[in-house]
N, C-alpha and C positions, 0 to 999 in steps of 0.2 A: 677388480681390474682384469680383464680378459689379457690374455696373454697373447704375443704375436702369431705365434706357431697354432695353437688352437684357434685364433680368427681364421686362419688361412683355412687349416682344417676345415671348417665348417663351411668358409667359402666355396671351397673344391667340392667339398659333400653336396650342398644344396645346388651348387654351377652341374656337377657331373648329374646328378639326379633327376634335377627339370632339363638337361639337353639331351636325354633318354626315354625322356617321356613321350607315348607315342601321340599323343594329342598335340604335344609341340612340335614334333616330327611332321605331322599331315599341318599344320598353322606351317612349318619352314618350307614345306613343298607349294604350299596354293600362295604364301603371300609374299616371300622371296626368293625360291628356286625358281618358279612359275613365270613372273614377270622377266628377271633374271635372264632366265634361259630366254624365252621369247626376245626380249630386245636383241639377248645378243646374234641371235640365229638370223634374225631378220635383218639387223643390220649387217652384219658379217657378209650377208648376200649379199646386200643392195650393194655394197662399194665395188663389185668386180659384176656388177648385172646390168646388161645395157635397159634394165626394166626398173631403173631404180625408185621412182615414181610409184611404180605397183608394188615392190617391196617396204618402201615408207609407208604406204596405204594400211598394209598389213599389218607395220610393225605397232602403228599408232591403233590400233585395234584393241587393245589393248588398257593402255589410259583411256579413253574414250567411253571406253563403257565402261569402268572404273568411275570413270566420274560422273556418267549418266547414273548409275547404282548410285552411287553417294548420293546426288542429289535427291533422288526419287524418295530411297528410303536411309533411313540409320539404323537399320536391321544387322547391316554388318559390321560397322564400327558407332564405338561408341562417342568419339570425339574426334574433331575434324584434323588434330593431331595425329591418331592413325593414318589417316587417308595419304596426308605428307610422306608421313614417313613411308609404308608402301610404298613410294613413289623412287626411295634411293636406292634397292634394288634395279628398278627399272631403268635408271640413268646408268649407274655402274654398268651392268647389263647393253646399255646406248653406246657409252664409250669405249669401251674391252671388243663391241664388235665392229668398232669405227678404226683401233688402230690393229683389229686380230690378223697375224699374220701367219698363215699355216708352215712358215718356215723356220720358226721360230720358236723354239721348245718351251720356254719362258710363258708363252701365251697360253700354251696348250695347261701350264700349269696353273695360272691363273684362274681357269675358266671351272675348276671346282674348289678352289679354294678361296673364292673372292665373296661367293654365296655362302661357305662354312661360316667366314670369319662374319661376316654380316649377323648370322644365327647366333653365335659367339658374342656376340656385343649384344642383342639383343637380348638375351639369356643373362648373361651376365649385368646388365641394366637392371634387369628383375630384381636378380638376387640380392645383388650389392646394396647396400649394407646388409650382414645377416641379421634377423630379429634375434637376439639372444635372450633364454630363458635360463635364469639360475640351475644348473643341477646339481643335489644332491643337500640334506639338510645336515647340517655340521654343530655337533653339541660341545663344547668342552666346557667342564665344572669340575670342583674339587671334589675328590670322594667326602663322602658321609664318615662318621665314626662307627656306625654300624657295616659300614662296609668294609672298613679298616678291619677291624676285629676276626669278620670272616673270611678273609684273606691275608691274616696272620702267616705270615713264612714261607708267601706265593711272592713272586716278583712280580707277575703279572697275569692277567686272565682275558679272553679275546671270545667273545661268543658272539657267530654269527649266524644269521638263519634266511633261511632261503624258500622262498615259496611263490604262489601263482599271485593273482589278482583278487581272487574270491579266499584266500590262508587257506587253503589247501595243497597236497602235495608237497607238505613243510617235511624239509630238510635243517636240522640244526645240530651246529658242531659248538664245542665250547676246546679252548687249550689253552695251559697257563704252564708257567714254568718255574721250578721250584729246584736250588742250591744245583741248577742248571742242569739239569732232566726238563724235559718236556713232554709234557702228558694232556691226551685226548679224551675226549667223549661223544659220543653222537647216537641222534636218533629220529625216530623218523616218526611224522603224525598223513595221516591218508585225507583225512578229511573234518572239518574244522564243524558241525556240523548241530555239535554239543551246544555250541557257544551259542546260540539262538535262544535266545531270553522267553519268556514267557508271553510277551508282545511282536514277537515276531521279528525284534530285531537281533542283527547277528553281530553282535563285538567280540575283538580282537583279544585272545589269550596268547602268552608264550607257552609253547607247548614243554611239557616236562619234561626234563633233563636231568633233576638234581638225582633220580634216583636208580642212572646208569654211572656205573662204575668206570674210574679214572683208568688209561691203558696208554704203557711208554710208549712214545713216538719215535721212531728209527731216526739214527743220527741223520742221513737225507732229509726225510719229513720235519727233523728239530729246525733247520737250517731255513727249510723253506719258514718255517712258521715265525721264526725270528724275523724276515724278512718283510712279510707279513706286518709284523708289530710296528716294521721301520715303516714300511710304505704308507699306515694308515697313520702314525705322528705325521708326517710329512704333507698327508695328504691336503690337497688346496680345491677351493672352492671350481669348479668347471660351468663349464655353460654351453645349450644347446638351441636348432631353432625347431625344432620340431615337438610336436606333441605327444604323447602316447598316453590311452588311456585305460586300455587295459594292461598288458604285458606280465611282468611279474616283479616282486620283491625282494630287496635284500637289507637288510640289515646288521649293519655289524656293530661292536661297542670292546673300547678297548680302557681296562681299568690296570692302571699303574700303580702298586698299591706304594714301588719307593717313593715314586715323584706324587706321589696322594692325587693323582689326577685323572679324570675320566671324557673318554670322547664317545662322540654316537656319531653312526654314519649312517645316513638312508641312502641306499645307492641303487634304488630301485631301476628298469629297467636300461644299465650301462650297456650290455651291448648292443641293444636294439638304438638308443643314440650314438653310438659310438663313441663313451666317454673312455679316453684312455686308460687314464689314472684310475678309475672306479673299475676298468675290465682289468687291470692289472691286479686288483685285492681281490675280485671277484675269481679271477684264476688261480691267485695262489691258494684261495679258500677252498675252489674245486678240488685242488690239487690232496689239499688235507685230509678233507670232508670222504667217505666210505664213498663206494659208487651206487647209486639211485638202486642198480640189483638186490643189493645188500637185503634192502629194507623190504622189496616189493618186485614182484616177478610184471605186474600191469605194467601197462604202455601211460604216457600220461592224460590221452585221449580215455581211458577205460578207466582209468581214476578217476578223471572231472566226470564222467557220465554216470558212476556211481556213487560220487559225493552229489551231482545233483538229484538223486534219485531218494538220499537218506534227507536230503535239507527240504526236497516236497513232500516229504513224508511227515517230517516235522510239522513244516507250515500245516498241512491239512491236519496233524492232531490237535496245534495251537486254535485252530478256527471250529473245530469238529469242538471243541472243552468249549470255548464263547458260548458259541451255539445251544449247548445243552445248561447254559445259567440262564 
């Protein structure tokens, strides 16, 4: 169930996004500012011009060849429901310069806001309803007995990890809390590169952790990390409309060993959609997590360019070995 306040959200996101786009910006200028202006310029003359006959001439100049185009070709609209519409512009535009009166401040305001809010409707026709795409994959099961066991005497443990699109650049933090101490670990993998099979294809390892040493968390950092634990029980299914197909990954997974309970969260890229609640865990996990220096002096442009540099290397020994059976 979508909730009120994230429809809206997402309303606003996709309404603000396509009435900024400069493609719909040059479509608001040629197909309702344009007529728009035109009627009302031309009418606005004719009522005070003893020429009024030659400014109707003008002003229907206008629809005229608007409709001679339609006819001729369908090169500009695709259904003869555009061509209408276009057309309410241009009556607004008729009427605003039939009663414009330059004495009259009210008018003067009218005459760019009357075209805004047309765009506005139009825009907002579009959007409404948003497409909504599920985000985020959401696990919860009971722990294993084996898991139980080795998490003997931990209350809890929270390991998340963070990386690009191609599992490089992996950042992963793990922190559990134990007779209320809370304690860190973290480390860092550059390029995923290994994982490239003998076939050439490249599957997904978690990179090693187990064999960096456990280090106290400062009562600040205990505080956030708790918070952490709370935010990701709590956490609820969200939804977006947009696509993304590269971006980057996150993964978190929070094992409760009193409530014997285990959740998985894929919260891959939350801020590029703007999912709240996922950039909220996604922040406090920054917050935890060492800073990217730590691990690696590179930019993350000069990592991806020399992870791709070790994975063509691979591919050409996996194909260079074919080759030579």
């Amino acid at each position: 169930m979508i909730k009120t306040s994230q429809f809206l959200y997402q309303l606003w996101r996709d309404f603000s996004y396509w009435f900024c786009r400069i493609d719909q910006l040059a479509d608001f200028a040629i197909y309702i500012f344009l007529p728009f202006f035109w009627a009302f310029v031309f009418f606005s003359l004719r009522k005070k011009s003893p020429r009024k006959k030659l400014w109707l001439a003008v002003a229907l100049i206008y629809p005229v060849v608007l409709l001679v185009g339609f006819t001729i070709s369908q090169a500009i609209f695709t259904n003869p429901l555009h061509c209408i519409l276009i057309f309410i512009p241009y009556f607004v535009g008729v009427a605003l310069g039939n009663l414009f009166s330059a004495s009259k401040n009210l008018h003067w305001i009218l005459v760019p806001i009357l075209p805004l809010l047309t765009y506005s409707a139009v825009i907002f026709w579009d959007v409404y309803p948003p497409v909504f795409y599920p985000f985020a994959e959401i696990v919860d099961e009971p722990l294993q007995d084996v898991e139980l066991k080795m998490g003997q005497n931990v209350d809890y443990e929270i390991e998340m990890i963070q990386e690009d699109a191609w599992w490089n650049d992996t950042r992963i933090i793990a922190v559990r809390e134990r007779k209320d101490s809370v304690f860190y670990r973290a480390t860092y993998r550059m390029c995923s590169a290994e994982n490239i099979d003998d076939d050439g294809y490249k599957k997904w390892t978690k990179p090693n952790i187990d064999s960096v040493q456990w280090t106290l968390l400062s009562p600040e950092k205990s505080l956030i990390a708790k918070s952490l634990k709370n935010s990701i029980e709590k956490y609820e299914q969200e939804y977006h409309s947009d696509l993304v197909w590269d971006g980057y990954s996150v993964n978190v997974s929070l094992k409760d060993y009193k409530r014997k309970t285990s959740r998985r969260l894929d919260l891959g890229n939350a801020s590029i959609l703007g999912m709240q609640g996922a950039m909220a865990i996604e922040e406090m996990m920054f917050d935890l997590m060492p800073p990217r220096e730590t691990f690696t002096t590179l930019s993350y442009n000069e990592v991806s360019k020399k992870c791709a540099e070790i994975e063509n290397a691979r591919i050409q020994q996996i194909e260079a070995s074919r080759n030579s059976k």
